[in-house]
MIPAMAR-321766 format. One record per residue: y, z, x of N, C-alpha, C in turn. Coordinates in steps of 0.05 Angstrom, whole numbers, plus 5000, padded with zeros to 4 digits. Last residue first. Layout:
residues N
R  n_north  n_up  n_east  ca_north  ca_up  ca_east  c_north  c_up  c_east
R        Y     Z       X         Y      Z        X        Y     Z       X
...
This chain:
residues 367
R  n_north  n_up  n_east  ca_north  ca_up  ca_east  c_north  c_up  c_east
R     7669  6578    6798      7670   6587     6763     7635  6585    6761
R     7699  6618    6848      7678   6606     6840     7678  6608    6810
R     7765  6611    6886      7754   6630     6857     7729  6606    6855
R     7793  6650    6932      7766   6626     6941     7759  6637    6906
R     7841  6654    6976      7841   6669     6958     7815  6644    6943
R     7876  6672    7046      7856   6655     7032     7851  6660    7004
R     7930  6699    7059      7913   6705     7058     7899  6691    7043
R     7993  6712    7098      7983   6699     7077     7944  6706    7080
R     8060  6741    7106      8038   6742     7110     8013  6727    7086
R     8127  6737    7141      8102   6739     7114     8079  6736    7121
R     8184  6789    7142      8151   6784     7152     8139  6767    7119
R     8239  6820    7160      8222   6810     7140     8201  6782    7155
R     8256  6882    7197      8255   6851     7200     8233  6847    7178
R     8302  6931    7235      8278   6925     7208     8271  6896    7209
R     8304  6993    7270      8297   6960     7267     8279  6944    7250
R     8300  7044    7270      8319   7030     7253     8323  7007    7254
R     8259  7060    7306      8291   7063     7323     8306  7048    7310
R     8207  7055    7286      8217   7084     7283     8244  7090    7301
R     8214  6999    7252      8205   7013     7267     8216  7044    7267
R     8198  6961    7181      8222   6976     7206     8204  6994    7226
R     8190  6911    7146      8176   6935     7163     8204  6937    7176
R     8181  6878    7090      8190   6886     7102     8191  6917    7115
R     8138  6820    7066      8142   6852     7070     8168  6854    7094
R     8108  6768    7028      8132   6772     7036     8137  6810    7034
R     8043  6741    7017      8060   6764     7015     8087  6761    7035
R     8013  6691    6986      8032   6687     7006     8047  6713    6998
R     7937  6674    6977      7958   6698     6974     7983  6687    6993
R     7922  6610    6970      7928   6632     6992     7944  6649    6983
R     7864  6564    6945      7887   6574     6960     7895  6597    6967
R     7817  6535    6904      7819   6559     6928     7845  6554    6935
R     7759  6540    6868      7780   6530     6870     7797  6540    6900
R     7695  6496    6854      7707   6515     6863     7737  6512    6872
R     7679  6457    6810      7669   6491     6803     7681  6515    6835
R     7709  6407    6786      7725   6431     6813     7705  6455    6800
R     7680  6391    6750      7690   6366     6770     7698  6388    6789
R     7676  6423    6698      7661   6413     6719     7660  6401    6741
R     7726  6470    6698      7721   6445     6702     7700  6438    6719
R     7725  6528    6653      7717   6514     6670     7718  6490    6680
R     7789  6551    6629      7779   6528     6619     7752  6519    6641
R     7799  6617    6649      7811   6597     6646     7777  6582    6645
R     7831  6684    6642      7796   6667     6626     7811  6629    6630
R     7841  6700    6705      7846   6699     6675     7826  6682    6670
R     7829  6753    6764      7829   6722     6748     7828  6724    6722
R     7884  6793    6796      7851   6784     6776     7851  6764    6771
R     7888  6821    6853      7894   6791     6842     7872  6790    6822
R     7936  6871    6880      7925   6865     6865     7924  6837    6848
R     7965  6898    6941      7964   6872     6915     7941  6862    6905
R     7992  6952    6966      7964   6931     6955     7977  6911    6942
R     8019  6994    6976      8015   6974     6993     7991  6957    6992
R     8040  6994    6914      8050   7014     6933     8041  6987    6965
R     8030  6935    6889      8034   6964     6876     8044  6974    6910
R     8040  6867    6857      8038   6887     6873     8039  6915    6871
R     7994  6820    6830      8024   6843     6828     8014  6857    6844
R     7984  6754    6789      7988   6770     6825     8005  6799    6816
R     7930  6727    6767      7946   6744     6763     7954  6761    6791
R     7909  6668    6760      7909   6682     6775     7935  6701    6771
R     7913  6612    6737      7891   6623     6727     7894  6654    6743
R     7918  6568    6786      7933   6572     6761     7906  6597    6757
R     7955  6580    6854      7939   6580     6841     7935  6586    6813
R     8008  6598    6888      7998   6578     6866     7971  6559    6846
R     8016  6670    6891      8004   6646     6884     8015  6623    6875
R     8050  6713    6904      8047   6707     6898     8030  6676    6912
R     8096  6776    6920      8065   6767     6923     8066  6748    6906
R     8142  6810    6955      8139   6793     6934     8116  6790    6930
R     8153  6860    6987      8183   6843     6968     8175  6836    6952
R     8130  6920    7004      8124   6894     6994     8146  6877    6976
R     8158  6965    7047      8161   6954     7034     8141  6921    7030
R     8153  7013    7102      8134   6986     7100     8142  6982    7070
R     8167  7041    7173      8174   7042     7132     8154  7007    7127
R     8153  7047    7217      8154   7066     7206     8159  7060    7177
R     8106  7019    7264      8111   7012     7238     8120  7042    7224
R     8064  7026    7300      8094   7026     7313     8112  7024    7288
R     8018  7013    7291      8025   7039     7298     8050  7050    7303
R     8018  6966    7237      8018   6973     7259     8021  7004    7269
R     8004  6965    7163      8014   6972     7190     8010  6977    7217
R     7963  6939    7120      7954   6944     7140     7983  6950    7161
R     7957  6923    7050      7984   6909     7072     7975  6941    7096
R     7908  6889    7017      7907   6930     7030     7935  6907    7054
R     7884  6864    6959      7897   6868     6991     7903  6886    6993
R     7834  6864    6918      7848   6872     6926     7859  6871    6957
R     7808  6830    6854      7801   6832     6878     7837  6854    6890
R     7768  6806    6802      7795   6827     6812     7792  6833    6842
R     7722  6796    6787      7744   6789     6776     7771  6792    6787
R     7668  6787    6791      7679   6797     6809     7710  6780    6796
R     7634  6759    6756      7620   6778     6759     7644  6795    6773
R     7653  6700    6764      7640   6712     6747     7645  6742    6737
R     7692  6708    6824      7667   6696     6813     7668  6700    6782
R     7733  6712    6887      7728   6719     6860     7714  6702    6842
R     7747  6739    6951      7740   6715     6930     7731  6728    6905
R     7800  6735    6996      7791   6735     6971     7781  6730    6958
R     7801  6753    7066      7796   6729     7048     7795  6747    7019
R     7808  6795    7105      7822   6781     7116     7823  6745    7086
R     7821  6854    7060      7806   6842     7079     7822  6809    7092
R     7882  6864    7088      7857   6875     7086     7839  6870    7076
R     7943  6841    7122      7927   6845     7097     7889  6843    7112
R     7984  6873    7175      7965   6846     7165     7952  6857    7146
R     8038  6880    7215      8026   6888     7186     8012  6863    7189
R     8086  6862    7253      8081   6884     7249     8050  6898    7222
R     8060  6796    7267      8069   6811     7259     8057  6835    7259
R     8058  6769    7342      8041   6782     7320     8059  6806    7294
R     8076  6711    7384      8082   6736     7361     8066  6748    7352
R     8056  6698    7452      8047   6691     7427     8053  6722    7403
R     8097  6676    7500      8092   6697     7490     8087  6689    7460
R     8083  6653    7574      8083   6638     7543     8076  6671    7521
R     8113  6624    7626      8110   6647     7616     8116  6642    7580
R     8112  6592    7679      8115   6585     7659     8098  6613    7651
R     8156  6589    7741      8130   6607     7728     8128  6614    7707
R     8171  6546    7787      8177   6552     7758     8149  6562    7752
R     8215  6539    7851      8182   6542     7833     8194  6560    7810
R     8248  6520    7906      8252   6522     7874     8211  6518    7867
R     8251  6534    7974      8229   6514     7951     8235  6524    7923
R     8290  6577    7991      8297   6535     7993     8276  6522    7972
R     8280  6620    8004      8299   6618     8006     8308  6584    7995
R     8226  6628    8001      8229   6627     8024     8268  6610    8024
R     8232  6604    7926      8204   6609     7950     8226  6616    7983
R     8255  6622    7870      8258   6611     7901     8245  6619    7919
R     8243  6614    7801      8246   6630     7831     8243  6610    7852
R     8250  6623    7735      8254   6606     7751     8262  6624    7782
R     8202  6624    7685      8222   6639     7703     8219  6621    7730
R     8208  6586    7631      8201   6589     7650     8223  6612    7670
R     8177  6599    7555      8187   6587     7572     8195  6600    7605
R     8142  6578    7502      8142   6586     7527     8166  6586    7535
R     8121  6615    7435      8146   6613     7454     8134  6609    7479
R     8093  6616    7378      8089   6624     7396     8118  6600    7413
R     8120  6613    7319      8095   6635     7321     8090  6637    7351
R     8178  6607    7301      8166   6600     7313     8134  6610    7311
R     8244  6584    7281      8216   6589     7278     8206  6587    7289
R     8303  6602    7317      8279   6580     7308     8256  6594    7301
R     8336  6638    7337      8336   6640     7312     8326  6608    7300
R     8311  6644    7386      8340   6631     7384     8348  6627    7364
R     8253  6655    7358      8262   6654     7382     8292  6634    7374
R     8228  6692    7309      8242   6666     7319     8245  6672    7342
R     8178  6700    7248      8183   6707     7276     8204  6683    7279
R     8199  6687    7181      8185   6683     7200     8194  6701    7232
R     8238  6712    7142      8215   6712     7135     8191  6708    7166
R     8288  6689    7163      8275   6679     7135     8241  6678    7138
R     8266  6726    7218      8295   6706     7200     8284  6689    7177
R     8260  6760    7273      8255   6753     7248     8286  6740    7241
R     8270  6751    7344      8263   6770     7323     8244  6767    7302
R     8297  6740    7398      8270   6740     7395     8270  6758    7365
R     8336  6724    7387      8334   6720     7407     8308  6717    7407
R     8374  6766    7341      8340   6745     7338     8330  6718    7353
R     8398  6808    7322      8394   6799     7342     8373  6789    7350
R     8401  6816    7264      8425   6812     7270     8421  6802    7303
R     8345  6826    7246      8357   6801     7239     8387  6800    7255
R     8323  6826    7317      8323   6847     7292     8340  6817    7279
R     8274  6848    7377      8290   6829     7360     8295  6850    7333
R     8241  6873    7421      8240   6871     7390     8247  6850    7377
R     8243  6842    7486      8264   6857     7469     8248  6848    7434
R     8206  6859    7543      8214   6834     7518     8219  6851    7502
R     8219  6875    7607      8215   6878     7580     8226  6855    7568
R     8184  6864    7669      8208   6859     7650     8206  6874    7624
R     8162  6840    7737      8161   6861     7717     8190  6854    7690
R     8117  6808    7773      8142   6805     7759     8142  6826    7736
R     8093  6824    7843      8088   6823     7807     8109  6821    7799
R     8047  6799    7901      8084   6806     7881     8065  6812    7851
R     8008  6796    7962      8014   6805     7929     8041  6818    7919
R     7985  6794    8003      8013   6776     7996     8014  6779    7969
R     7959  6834    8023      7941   6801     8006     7970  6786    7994
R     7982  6860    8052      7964   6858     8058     7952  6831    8053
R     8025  6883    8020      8037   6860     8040     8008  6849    8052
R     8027  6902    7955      8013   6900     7976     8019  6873    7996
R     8078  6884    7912      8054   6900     7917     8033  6904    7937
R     8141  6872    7916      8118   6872     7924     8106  6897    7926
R     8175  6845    7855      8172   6861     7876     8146  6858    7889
R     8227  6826    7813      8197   6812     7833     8200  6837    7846
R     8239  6829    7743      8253   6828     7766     8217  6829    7788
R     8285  6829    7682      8261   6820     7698     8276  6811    7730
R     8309  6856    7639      8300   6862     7664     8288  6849    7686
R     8284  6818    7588      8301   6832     7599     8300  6847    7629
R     8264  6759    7559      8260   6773     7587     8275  6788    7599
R     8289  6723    7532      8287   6746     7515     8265  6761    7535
R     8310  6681    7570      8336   6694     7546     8313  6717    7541
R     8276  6679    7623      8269   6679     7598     8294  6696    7588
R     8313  6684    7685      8282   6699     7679     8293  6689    7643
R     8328  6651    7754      8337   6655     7726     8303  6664    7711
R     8311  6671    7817      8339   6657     7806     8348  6654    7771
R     8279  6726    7850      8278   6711     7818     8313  6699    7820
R     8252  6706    7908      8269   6718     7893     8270  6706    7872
R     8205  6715    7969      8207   6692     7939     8229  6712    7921
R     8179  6698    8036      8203   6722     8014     8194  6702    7984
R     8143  6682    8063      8159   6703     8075     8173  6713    8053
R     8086  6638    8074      8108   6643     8053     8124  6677    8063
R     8035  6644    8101      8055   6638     8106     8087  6637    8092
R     7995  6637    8046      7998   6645     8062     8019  6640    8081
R     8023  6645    7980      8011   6630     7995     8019  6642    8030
R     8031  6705    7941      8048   6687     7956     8027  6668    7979
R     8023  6718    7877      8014   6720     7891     8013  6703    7923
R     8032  6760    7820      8029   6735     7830     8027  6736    7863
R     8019  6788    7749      8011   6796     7777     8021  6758    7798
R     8065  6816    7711      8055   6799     7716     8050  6794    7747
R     8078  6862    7667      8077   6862     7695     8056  6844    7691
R     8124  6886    7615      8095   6872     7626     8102  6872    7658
R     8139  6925    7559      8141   6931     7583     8111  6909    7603
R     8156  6917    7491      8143   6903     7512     8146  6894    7543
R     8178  6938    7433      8191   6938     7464     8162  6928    7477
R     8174  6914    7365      8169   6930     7393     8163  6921    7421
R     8182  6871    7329      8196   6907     7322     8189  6919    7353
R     8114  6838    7338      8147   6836     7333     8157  6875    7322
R     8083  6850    7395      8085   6857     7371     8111  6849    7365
R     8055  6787    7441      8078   6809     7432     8081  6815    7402
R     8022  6772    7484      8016   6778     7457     8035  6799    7453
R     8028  6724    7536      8031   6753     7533     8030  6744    7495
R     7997  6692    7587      7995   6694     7565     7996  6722    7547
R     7994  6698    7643      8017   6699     7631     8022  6684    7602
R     7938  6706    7659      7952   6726     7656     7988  6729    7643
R     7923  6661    7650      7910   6677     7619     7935  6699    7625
R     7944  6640    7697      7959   6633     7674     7941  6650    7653
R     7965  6670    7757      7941   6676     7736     7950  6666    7716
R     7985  6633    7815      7996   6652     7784     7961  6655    7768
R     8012  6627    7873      7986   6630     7860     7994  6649    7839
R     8063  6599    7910      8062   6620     7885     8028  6625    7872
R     8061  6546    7933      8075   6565     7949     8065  6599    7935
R     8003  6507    7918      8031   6522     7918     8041  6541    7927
R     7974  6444    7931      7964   6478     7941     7998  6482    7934
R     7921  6406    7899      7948   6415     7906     7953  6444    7916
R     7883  6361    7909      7883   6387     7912     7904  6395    7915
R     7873  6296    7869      7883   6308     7887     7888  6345    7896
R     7850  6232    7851      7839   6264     7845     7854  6277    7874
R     7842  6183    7801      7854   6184     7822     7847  6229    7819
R     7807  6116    7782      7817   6148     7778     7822  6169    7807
R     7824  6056    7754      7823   6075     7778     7829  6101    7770
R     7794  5999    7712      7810   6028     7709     7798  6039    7740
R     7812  5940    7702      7802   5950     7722     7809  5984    7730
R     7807  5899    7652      7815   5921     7664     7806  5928    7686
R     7834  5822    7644      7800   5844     7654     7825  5864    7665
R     7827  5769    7603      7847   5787     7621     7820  5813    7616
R     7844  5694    7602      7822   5721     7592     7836  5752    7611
R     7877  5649    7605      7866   5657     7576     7851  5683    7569
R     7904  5648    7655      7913   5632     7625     7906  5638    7609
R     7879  5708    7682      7890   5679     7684     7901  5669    7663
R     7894  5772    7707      7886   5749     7685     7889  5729    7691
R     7884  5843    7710      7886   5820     7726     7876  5801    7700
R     7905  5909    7716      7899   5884     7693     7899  5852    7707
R     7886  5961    7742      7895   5943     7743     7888  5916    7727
R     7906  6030    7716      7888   6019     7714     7901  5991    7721
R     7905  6101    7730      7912   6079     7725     7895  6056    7731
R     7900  6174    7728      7893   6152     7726     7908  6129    7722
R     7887  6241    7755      7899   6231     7739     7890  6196    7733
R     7877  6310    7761      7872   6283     7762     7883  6263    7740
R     7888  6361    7804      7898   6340     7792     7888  6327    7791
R     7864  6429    7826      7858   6400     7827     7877  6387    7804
R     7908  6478    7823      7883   6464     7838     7888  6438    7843
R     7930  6489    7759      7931   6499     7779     7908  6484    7806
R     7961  6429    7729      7944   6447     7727     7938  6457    7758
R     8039  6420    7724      8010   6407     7732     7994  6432    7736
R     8092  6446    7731      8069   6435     7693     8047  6431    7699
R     8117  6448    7773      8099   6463     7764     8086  6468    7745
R     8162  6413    7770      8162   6432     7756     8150  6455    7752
R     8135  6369    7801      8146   6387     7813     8161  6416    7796
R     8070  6356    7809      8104   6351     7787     8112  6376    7798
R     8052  6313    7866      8053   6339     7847     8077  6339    7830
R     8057  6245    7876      8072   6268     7885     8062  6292    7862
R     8022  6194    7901      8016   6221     7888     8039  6236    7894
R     8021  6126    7906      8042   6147     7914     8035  6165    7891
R     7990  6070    7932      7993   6080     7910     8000  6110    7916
R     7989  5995    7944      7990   6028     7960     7994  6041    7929
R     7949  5944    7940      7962   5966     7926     7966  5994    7933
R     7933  5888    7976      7922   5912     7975     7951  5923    7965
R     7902  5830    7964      7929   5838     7963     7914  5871    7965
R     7862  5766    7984      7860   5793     7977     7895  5797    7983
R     7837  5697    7970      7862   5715     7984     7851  5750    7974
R     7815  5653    7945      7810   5662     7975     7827  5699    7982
R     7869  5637    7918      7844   5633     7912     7836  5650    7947
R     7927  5683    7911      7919   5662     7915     7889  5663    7910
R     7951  5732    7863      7936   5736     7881     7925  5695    7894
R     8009  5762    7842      7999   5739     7838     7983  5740    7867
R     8038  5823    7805      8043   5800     7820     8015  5780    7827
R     8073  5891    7791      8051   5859     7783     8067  5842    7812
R     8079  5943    7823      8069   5937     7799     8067  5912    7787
R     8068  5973    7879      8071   5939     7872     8064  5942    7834
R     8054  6027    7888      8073   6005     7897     8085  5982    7899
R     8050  6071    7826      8039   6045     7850     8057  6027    7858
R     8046  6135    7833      8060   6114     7826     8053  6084    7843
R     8035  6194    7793      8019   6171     7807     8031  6148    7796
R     8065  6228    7761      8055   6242     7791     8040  6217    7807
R     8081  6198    7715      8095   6195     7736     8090  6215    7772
R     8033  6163    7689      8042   6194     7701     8062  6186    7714
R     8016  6124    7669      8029   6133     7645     8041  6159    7660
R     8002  6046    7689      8008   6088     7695     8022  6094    7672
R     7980  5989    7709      7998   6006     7691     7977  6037    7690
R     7994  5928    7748      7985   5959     7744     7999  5971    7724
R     7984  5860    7738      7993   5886     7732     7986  5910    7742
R     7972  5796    7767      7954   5828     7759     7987  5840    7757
R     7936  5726    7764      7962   5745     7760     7945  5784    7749
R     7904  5681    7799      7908   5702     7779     7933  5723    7780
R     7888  5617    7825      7905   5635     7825     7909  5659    7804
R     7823  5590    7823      7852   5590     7809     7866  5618    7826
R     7781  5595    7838      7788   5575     7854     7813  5580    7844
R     7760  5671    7861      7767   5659     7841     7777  5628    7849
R     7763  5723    7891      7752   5697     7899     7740  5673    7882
R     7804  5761    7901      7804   5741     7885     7787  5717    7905
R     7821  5831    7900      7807   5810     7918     7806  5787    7899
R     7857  5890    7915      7853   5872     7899     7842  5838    7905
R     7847  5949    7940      7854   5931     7948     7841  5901    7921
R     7884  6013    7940      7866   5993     7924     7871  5971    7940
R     7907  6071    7974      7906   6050     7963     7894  6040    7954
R     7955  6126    7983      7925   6113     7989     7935  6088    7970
R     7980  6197    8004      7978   6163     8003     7950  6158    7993
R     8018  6237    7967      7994   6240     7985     7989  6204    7982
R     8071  6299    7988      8068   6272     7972     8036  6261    7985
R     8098  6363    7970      8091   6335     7995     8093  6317    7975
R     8110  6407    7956      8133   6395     7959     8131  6367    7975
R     8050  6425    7955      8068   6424     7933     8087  6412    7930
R     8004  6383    7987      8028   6415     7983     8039  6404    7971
R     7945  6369    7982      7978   6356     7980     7984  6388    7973
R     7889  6348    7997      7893   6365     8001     7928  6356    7997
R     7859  6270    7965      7851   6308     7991     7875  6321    7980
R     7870  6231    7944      7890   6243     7958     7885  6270    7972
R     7822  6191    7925      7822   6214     7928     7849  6216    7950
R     7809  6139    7883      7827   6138     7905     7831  6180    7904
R     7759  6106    7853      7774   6125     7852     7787  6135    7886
R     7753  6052    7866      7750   6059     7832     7758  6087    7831
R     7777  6015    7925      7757   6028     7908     7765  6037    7879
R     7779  5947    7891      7768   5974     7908     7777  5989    7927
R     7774  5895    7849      7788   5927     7853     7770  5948    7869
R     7751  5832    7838      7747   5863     7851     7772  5871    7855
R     7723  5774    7823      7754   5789     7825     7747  5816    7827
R     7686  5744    7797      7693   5732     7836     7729  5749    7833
R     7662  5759    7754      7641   5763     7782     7668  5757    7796
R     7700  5747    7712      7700   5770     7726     7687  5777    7750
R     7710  5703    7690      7729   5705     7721     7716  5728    7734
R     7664  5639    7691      7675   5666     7682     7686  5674    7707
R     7691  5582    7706      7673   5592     7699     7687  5619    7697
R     7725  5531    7671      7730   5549     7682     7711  5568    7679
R     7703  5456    7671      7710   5475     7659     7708  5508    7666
R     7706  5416    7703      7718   5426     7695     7727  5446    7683
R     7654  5398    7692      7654   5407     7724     7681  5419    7724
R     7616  5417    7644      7638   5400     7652     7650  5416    7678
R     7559  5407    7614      7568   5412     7646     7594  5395    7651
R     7566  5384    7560      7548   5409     7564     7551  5421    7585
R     7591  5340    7560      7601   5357     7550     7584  5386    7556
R     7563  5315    7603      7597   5311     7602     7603  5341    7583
R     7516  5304    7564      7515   5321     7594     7552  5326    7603
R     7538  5273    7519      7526   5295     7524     7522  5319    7539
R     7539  5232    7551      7571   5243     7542     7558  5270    7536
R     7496  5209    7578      7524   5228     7595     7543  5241    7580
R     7464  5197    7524      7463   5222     7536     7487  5237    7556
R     7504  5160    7506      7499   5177     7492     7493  5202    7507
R     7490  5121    7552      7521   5122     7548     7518  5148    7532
R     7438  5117    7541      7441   5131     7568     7476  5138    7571
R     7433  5090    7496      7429   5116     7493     7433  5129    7523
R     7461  5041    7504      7471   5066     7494     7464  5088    7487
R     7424  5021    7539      7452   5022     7554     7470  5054    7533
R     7382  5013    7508      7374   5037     7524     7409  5045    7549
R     7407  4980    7477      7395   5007     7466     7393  5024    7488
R     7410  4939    7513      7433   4944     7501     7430  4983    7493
R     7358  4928    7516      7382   4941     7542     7405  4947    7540
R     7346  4906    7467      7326   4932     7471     7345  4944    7503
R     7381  4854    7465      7375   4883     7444     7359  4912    7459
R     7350  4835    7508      7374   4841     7510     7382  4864    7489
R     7297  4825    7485      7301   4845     7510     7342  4851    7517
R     7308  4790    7441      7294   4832     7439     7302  4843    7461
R     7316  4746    7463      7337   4770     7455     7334  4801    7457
R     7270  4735    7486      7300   4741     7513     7317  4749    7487
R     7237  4724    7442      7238   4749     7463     7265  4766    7482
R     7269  4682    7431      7265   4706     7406     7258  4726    7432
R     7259  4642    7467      7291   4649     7453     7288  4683    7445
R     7199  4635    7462      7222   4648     7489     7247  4652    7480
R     7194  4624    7412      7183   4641     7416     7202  4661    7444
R     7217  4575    7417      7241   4589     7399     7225  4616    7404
R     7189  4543    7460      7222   4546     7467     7225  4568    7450
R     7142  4533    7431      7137   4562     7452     7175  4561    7460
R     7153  4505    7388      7161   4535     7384     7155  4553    7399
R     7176  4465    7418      7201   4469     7394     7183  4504    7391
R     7116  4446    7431      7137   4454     7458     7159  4462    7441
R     7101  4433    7381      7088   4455     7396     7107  4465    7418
């Protein structure tokens, strides 16, 4: 009897050692758990505790030949140390620190330098422009885009629709461009005017509102002088292809400020085809171009006409071209086909200036 209340007490004082053991490793189980789920270690997100401010940096009011300040200030209340970049693509906005390393606790502030382009490429007024700061640590990296906005004031107030000129090729083109001198400004002289800007020259129009105009002619062109002409067929400038041309007259403000007055001349040939498309059906076989002269247009030759379109008969007659369609194979897969009359003409004016021209035209066949 006393042999089995002893082996009864044996047998319990194990269970209970078994059963502390268990509850030793499930509490060893759970910390690793908690260890892994809250690791006091592990790096919380960066973006709440890092700031860029402000988000747009306004430069007010900058003359042309100035420059305009300001800044960002970059904050880290992060426990690590972070690293930042700035990156720009203008060179009208330049920052004064382009990378470097912020402590925990710490702020760095970024001056940042507006100058106007000085070419006078930048849009008339307001400027805006942008950059952006990249801040990171070891593994994650955050933008921080700034936009930046400044009023530029120039010595010259230009009308740009107004120096958008439409020039006939074969003919003389007498312009006057209106401009217009900021207040205080005293003189402005032309220092260099456009290769195919003849004459050109400043004067004033009313001292009242500080009003100039630039006056000039643009020269025809011809194949032998194609500055501005024709040449295999196309308009050129310097005997390049082209369809439209800028480039700058260059003047001096008050004897000392250099300013550039971008001046853009869009070609038009002498002649255009009548209607402006072709189409042909079923029912509508034949169709016709009408070659259309200018007023300035004294002789008008057609050289060539043609297609690559299959199925399509091209010829020309006096100042038409005539396009019928042939009995071709329908394909269900293409019931519609389409490409472009391509005419080649030659016009002369009424002072023996001749130049070859092409001209093209849609051509739309429904089967």
């Amino acid at each position: 009897m006393g042999a089995t209340a002893a082996g009864d007490h044996g047998s319990a004082s194990l269970v209970r050692v078994f059963d502390l053991m268990a509850i030793a490793l499930l509490a060893a189980g759970l910390g690793l758990i908690g260890l892994f789920c809250w690791n006091p270690w592990q790096a919380p997100d960066l973006e709440p505790y890092v700031s860029v401010t402000p988000t747009t940096i306004d430069f007010g009011t900058v003359d042309y030949l100035d420059e305009g300040k300001g800044q960002v200030t970059l904050r880290n209340d992060y426990r690590d140390p972070i690293r930042f970049r700035v990156e720009y693509d203008c060179q009208c906005v330049t920052p004064h620190t382009v990378e470097g390393q912020v402590a925990p606790g710490d702020a760095v502030d970024i001056g940042v330098t507006f100058r106007p382009r000085g070419d006078n490429s930048g849009p008339i007024g307001e400027e805006r422009s942008s950059l952006a700061v990249v801040v990171a640590d070891r593994t994650r990296m955050i933008h921080f885009p700034i936009e930046t906005t400044a009023v530029v004031t120039r010595p010259v107030a230009i009308d740009r629709d107004a120096l958008q000129l439409h020039v006939d090729a074969l003919r003389w083109h007498d312009i006057r461009l209106p401009l217009s001198l900021r207040e205080g400004i005293e003189s402005i002289e032309m220092v260099e005017s456009p290769p195919w800007l003849h004459s050109a020259s400043l004067s004033e129009v009313d001292p009242r509102f500080q009003a100039w105009k630039l006056t000039g002619r643009v020269e025809p062109g011809t194949e032998a002088n194609s500055r501005v002409g024709t040449i295999r067929g196309r308009a050129t400038l310097n005997e390049e292809a082209i369809s439209a041309a800028q480039d700058w007259a260059d003047v001096l403000v008050d004897g000392r400020l250099p300013f550039l007055i971008p001046i853009t001349i869009q070609f038009r040939p002498p002649c255009t085809l009548s209607p402006s498309a072709i189409h042909l059906d079923e029912q509508t076989v034949e169709g016709r171009l009408e070659v259309v002269p200018a007023e300035h247009v004294a002789e008008l030759e057609i050289l060539e006409a043609s297609t690559d379109l299959d199925g399509l008969d091209v010829r020309a007659t006096d100042r038409q071209i005539v396009i019928s369609a042939q009995a071709v194979e329908p394909d269900p897969q293409m019931p519609v086909r389409s490409d472009k009359i391509r005419v080649r003409v030659r016009c002369a004016n009424g002072e023996g200036l001749t130049g070859q021209f092409d001209l093209e035209a849609p051509v739309i066949v429904f089967q």
